[in-house]
Backbone as JSON, one array per atom type, in Angstrom:
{
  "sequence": "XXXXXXXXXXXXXXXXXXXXXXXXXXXXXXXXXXXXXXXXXXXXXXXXX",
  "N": [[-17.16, 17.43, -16.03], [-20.42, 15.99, -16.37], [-20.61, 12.68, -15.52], [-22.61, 9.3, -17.1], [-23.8, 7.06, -15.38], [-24.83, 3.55, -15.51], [-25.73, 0.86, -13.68], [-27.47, -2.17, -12.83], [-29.62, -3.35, -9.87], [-30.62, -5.43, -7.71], [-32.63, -6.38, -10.28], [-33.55, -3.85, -11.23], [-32.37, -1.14, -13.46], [-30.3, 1.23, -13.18], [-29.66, 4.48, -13.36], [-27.17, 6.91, -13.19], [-26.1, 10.1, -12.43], [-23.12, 11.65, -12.6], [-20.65, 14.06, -11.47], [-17.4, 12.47, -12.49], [-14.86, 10.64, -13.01], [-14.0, 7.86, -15.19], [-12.91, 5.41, -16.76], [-14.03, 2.84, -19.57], [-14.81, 0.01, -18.51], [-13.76, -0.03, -16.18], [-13.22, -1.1, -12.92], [-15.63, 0.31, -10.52], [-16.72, 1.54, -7.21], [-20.22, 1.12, -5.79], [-22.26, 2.97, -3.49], [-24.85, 2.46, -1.73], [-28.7, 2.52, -0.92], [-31.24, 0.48, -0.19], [-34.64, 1.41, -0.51], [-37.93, 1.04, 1.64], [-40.1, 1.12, -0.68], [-38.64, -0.14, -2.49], [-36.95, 1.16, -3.84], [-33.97, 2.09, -5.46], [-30.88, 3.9, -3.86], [-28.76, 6.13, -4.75], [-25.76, 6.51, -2.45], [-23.39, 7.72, -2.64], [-20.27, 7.33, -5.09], [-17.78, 5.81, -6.4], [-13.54, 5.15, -6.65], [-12.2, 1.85, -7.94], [-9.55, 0.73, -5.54]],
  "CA": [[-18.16, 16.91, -16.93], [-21.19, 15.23, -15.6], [-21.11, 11.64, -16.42], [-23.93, 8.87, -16.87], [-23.53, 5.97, -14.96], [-25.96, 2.65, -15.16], [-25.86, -0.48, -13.4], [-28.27, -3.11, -12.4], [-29.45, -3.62, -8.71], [-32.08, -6.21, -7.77], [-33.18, -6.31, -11.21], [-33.66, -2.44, -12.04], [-31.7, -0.51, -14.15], [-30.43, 2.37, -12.18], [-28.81, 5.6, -14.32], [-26.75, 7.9, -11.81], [-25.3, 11.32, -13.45], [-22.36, 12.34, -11.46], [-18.91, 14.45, -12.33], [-16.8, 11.89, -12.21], [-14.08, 10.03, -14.36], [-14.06, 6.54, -15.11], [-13.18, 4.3, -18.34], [-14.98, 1.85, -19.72], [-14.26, -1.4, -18.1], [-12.74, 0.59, -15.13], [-14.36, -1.28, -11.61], [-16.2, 1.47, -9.6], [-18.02, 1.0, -6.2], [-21.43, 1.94, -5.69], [-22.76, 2.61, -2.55], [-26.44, 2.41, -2.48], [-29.59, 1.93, -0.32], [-32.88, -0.12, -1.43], [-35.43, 2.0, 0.63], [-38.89, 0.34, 1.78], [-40.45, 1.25, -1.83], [-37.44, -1.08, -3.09], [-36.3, 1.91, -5.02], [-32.89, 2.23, -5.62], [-31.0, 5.44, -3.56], [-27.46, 6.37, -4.83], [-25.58, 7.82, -1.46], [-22.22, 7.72, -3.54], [-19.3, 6.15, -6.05], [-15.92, 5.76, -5.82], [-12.94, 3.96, -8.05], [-11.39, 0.95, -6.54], [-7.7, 1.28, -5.36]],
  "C": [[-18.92, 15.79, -16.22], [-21.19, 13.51, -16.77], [-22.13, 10.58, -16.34], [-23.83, 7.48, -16.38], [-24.66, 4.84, -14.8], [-25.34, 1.23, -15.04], [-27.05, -1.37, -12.74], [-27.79, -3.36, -10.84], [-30.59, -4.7, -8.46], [-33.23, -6.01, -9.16], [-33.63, -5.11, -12.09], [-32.36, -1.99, -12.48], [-31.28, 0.77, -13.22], [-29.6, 3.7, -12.74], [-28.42, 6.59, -12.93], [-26.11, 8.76, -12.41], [-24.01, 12.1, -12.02], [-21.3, 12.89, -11.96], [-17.97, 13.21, -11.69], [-15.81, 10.99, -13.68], [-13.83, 8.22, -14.25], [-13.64, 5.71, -16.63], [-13.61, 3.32, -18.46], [-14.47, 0.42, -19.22], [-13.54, -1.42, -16.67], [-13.48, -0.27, -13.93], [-14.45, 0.02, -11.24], [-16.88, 0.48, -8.22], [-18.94, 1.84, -6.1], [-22.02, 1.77, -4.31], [-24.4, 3.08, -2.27], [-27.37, 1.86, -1.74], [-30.79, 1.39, -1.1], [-33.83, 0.55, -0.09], [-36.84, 0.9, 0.3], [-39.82, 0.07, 0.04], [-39.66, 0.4, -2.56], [-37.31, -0.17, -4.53], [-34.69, 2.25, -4.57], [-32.1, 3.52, -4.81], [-29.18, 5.25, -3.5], [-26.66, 7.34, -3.62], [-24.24, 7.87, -2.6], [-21.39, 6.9, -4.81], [-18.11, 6.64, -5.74], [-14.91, 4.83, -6.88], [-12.38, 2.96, -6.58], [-10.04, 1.02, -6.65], [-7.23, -0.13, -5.73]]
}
């Protein structure tokens, strides 16, 4: 089940839909470029160990 993930990066909102499992309050990492456009670019996520 695809789920909907949004966090704040340099001030944007950033929604990321990925299968993945997580609960609410769970940490995640996001790994994430700001390209020249200073748009947001999700390469992955991950839980933390």
């Amino acid at each position: 089940m695809k789920q909907s993930f949004v966090f704040r990066v340099e001030g944007q909102d950033v929604e990321y839909r990925v299968s993945f499992h997580a609960n609410p309050g769970e940490s995640i990492k996001v790994f994430y470029v700001v390209d020249q456009q200073r748009r947001i670019l999700v390469k992955g996520i991950a839980q933390v160990d």
